[in-house]
C-alpha atoms as one frame of an Amber mdcrd trajectory, in Angstrom:
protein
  64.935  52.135 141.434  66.150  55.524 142.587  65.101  58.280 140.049  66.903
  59.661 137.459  66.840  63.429 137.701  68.092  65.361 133.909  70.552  67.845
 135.897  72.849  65.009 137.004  74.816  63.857 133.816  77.327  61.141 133.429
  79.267  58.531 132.225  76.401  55.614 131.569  79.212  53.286 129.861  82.625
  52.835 128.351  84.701  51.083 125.708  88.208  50.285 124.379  89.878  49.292
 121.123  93.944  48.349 120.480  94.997  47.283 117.330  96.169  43.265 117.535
  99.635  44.438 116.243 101.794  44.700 119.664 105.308  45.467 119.509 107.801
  45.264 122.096 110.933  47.133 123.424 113.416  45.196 121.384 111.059  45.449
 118.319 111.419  49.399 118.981 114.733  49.516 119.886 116.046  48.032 116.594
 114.764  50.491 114.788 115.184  53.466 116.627 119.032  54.833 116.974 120.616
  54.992 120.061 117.202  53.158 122.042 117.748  49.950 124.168 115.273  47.973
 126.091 116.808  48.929 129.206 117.090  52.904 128.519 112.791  52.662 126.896
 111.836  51.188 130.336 114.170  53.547 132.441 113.004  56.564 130.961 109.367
  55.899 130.039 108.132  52.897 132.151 106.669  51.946 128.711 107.337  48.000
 127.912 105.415  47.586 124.367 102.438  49.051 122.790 100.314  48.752 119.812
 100.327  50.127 116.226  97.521  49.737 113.711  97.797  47.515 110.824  98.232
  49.161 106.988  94.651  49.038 106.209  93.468  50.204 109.324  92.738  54.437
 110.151  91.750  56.752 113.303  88.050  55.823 112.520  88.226  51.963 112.595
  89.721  52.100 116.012  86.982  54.576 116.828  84.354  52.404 115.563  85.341
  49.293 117.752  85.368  51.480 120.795  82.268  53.423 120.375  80.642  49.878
 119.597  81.686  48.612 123.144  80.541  51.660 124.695  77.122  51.719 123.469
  76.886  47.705 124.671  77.951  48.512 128.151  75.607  51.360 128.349  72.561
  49.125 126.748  72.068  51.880 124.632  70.899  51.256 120.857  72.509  53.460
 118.481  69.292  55.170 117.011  69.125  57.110 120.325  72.463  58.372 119.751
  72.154  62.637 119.737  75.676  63.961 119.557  78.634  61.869 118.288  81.917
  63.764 118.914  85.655  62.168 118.290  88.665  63.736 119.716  91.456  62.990
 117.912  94.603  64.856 116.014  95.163  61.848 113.758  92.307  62.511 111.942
  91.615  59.598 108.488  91.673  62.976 106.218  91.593  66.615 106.452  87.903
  66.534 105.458  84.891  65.097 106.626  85.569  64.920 110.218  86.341  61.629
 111.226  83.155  61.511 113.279  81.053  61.448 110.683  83.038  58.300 109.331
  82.056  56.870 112.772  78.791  57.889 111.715  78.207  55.862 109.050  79.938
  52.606 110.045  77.893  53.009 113.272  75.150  53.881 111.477  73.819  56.223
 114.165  72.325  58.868 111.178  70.204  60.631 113.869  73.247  62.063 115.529
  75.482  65.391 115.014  78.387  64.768 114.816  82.065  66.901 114.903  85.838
  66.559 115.705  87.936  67.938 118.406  91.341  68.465 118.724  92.804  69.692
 121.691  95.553  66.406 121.381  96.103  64.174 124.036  93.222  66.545 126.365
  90.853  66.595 123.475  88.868  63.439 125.155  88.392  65.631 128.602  87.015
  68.648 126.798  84.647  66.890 124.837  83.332  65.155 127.614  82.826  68.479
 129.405  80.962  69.723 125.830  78.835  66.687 125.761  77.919  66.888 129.363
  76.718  70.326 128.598  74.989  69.362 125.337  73.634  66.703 127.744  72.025
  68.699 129.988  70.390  71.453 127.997  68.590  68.514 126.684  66.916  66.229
 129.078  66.899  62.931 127.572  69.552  62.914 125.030  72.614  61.054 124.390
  76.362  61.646 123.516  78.895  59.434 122.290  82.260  60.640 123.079  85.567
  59.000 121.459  88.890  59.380 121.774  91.261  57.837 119.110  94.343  58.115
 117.623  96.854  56.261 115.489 100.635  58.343 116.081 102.292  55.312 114.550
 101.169  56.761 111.217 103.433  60.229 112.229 106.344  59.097 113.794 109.666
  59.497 113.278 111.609  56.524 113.701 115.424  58.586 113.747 113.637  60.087
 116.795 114.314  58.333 120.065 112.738  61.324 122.563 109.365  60.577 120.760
 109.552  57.514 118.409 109.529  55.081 121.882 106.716  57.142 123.289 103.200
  56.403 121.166 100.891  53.993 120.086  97.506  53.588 118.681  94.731  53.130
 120.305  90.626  54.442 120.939  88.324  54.784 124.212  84.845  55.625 123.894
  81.816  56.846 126.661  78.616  57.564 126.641  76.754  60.665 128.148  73.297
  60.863 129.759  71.085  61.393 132.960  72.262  59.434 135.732  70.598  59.144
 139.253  70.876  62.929 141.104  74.417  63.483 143.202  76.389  61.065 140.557
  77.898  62.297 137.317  80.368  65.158 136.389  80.678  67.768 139.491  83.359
  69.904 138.341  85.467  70.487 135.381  88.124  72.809 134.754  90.042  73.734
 130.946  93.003  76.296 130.403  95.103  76.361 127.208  98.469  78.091 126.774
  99.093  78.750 123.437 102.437  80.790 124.034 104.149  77.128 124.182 102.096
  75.238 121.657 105.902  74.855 119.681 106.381  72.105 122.395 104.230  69.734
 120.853 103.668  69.742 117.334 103.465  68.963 113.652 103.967  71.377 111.762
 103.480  70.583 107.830 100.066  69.682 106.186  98.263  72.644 107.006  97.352
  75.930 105.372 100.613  77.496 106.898 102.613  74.636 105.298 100.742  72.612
 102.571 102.192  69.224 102.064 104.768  69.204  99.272 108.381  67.618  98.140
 110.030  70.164 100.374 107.705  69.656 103.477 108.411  65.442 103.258 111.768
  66.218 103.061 112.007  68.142 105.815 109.870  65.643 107.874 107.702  68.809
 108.707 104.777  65.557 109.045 106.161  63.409 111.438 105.304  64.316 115.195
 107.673  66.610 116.978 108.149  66.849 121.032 110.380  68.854 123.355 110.172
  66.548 126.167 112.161  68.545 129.298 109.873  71.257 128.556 106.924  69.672
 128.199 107.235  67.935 131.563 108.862  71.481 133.077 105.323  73.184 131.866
 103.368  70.354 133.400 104.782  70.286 136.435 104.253  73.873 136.897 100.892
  74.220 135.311  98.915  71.242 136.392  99.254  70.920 139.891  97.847  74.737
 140.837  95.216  74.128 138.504  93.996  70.806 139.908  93.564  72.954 143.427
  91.412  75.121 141.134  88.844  72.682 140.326  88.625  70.523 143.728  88.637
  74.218 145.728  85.375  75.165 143.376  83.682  71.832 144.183  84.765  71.564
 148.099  86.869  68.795 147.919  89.685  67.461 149.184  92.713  65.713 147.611
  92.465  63.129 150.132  88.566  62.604 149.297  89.413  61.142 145.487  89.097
  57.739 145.240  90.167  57.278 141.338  92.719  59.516 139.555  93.022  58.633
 135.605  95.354  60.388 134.134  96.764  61.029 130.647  99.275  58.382 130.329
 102.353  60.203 128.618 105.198  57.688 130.190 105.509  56.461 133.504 107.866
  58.680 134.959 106.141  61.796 134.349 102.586  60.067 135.740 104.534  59.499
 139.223 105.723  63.119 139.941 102.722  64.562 138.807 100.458  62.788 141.067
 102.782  62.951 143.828 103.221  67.239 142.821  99.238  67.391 142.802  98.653
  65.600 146.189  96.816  62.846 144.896  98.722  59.651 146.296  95.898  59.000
 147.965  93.945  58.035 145.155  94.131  54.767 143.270  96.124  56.263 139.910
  95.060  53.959 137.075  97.349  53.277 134.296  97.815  51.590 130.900 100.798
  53.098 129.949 103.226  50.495 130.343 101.363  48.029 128.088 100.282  50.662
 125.614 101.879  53.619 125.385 100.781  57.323 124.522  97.762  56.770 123.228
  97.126  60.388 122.558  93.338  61.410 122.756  92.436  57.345 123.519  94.697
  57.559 126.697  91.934  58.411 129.202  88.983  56.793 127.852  91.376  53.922
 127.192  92.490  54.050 130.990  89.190  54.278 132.454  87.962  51.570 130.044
  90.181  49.463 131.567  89.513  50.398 135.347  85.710  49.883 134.517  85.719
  46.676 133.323  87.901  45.267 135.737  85.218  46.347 138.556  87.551  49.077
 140.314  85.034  51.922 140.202  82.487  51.569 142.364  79.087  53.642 142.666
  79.745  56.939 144.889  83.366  56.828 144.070  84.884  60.085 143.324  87.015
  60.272 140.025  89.105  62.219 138.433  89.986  62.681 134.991  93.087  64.260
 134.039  94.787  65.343 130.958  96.930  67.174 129.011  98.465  67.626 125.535
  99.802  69.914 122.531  98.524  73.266 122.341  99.113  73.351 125.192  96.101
  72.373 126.277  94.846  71.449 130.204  91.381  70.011 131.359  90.133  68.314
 134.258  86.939  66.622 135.070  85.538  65.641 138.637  82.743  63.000 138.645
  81.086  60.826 140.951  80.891  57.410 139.109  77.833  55.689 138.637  76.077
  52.509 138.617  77.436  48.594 139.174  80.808  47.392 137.541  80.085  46.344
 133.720  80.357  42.808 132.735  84.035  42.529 131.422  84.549  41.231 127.345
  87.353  39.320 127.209  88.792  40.570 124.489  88.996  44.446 125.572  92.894
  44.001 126.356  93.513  42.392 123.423  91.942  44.402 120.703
């Protein structure tokens, strides 16, 4: 068995969670003004996705997913250290949803805290954890990404309303064997356009009231052309950034998985980074923006389906409100897990 050295930390497993509830173009399109079928798909690549049910939150999705991750890593949750959730659909304002992981889980001997840095909030906690990781030899993190948009939307809406759906992806963080696990990582914010994603009611700025639900300051608000304008610029330079620091090339990445914001925008981006190369995994077109679940989601998916093999270069890529950027390079470790049959389906 080759040794297991505590510099070298990675992903040891992964899990997924989608609500059952899916709901396809037509069911969107009769409810959103001035949305067909035809335009959805033309515009988004995005064909259904799923929304939770009434009594379901952020943290049951959460739950489902961190549950599958522990299973595929073998790992029990007592020896769970750190339990972090990225999400900006939180179940309340207060306690952080990861502590409501906590106690369905059960897993009282971790710490456990939010982030929100929206749909790259999973990336950047994965780079925390990995640090958390390895200024303790031995220890564990559970890492989840989950969030339910359908709560926030804004059905009058059709730039945003056709875009998101629910969903949660989970991984767990320890040693792995030396020249595997996270390489490289890169983060970068710019807050002079955080108006391009937002919501802006229900905070200290704005407290919820008549006025603010009136106004639909809650529902989730998106300036699309300048999203993907800011993307396109920002992204690709700063993908060079990270595989310059860690010597290598575009051509050299076996696995890109990306934040899945809608279809169209996934192709130029890998194609403006270099990466077309790579094998770019996606989910979008049966699920949506998932938000902070995208790329946990994604690689989920690509894990249990045996695509990543050991030695395999991967990148993770995302980006969201805030706006927030982060990158992480890994070499993936271990044997495909034994697929559960239901991961697809919720």
């Amino acid at each position: 068995m080759e040794a297991v050295v505590s510099s070298s930390v990675g992903i040891l497993g992964t899990g997924s969670w989608v609500p059952t509830r899916a709901l396809s173009n037509e069911e969107i399109a009769r409810r959103v003004p001035g949305a067909s079928p035809e335009w959805i798909v033309r515009k988004t690549a995005i064909r259904s996705r799923r929304f939770a049910a009434a009594e379901e939150a952020t943290s049951d999705l959460a739950v489902h997913a961190a549950t599958r991750a522990l299973r595929d890593a073998g790992l029990g949750v007592e020896r769970v250290d750190y339990l972090i959730v990225s999400t900006s659909t939180p179940d309340q304002p207060q306690p952080p949803t990861a502590c409501l992981v906590q106690e369905r889980l059960g897993a009282y001997g971790a710490a456990c805290f939010d982030v929100n840095a929206v749909c790259a909030g999973f990336v950047h906690a994965l780079v925390l954890a990995r640090s958390l990781v390895a200024d303790r030899p031995g220890t564990h993190a559970l890492v989840v990404g989950a969030d339910v948009y359908s709560r926030i939307l804004d059905f009058e809406d059709r730039r945003t309303a056709v875009l998101l759906g629910d969903g949660a992806g989970a991984a767990v963080v320890g040693a792995v064997p030396a020249g595997r696990g996270v390489i490289e990582y890169e983060m970068a914010s710019r807050g002079d356009a955080g108006d391009l994603i937002r919501v802006s009611a229900g905070g200290s700025r704005l407290p919820a009231s008549a006025a603010t639900l009136a106004e639909g300051g809650h529902f989730f608000r998106m300036q699309g052309r300048g999203v993907t304008e800011l993307v396109l610029q920002e992204v690709p330079p700063f993908v060079d950034k990270l595989l310059a620091r860690a010597g290598v090339d575009p051509a050299d990445i076996a696995h890109v998985v990306p934040h899945q914001p809608n279809g169209m925008l996934l192709d130029e981006l890998v194609r403006a980074c270099g990466l077309t190369a790579a094998r770019t995994h996606r989910t979008v077109e049966e699920y949506a923006n998932t938000g902070s679940a995208s790329v946990p989601l994604t690689l989920d998916h690509a894990n249990r389906a045996g695509r990543l093999s050991d030695g395999d270069l991967v990148l993770l890529l995302a980006f969201g409100g805030g706006m927030s950027f982060g990158a992480c390079l890994l070499r993936w470790s271990g044997a495909a897990s034994t697929p559960i049959a239901s991961t697809q389906d919720g």
